[in-house]
N, C-alpha and C positions, 0 to 999 in steps of 0.2 A: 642225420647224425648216425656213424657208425656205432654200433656197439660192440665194446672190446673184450676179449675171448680175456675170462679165469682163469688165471692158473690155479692147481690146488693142489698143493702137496702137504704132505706131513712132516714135520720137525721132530724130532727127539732129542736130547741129551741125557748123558747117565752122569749123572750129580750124586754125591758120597755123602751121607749124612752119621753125623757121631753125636749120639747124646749120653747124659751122664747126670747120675744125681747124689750130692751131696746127701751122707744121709746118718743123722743122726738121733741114738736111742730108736732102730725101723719107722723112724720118721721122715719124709722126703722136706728138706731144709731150701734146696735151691735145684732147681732142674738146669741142665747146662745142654744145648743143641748147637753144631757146628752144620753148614752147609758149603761142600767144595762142590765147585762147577769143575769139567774139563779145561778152564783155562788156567786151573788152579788156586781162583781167587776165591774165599770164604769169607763166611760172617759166621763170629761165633759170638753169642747171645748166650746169658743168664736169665733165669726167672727166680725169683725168690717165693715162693711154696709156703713155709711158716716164719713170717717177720720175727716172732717172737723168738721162736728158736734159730732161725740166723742171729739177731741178733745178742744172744747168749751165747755162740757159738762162731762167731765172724771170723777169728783165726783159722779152724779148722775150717770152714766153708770158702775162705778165701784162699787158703791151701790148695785145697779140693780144684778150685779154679784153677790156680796156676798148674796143677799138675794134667790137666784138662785141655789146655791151653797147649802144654809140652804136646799132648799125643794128637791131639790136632795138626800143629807143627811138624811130628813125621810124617803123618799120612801125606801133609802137601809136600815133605821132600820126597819120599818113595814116588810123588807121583812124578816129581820132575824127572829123576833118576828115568823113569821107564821110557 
């Protein structure tokens, strides 16, 4: 049986990452991380930090998100754009 010659190269991609935290009284309430790949497809992910004060504070944290969410959304059109 022959044995079949490896290739071996190396892969890269440069992936954009945006994180952000909700933060109330210099308290970290909810951490917010986005992940864009070059084909400009993302996951953008919450973590909740302190339950207690999330949820004493859900308006403003869920704010926080959506506004989060907005600046995510240019980054992936600036990158269509380019």
């Amino acid at each position: 049986m022959k044995k079949r010659k490896m290739m071996k190269m190396l892969k890269t991609t440069k992936n954009i990452t945006v994180t952000g935290h909700s933060v109330i009284d210099d308290t970290n309430a909810v951490y917010f991380r986005a992940d864009i790949n070059p084909d400009g497809e993302s996951q953008i992910r919450q973590s909740i930090q302190d339950q207690s004060l999330y949820d004493a504070n859900k308006q403003e944290c869920r704010q926080d998100f959506t506004n989060f969410t907005k600046e995510v959304y240019e980054i992936e059109d600036q990158k269509h754009e380019e």
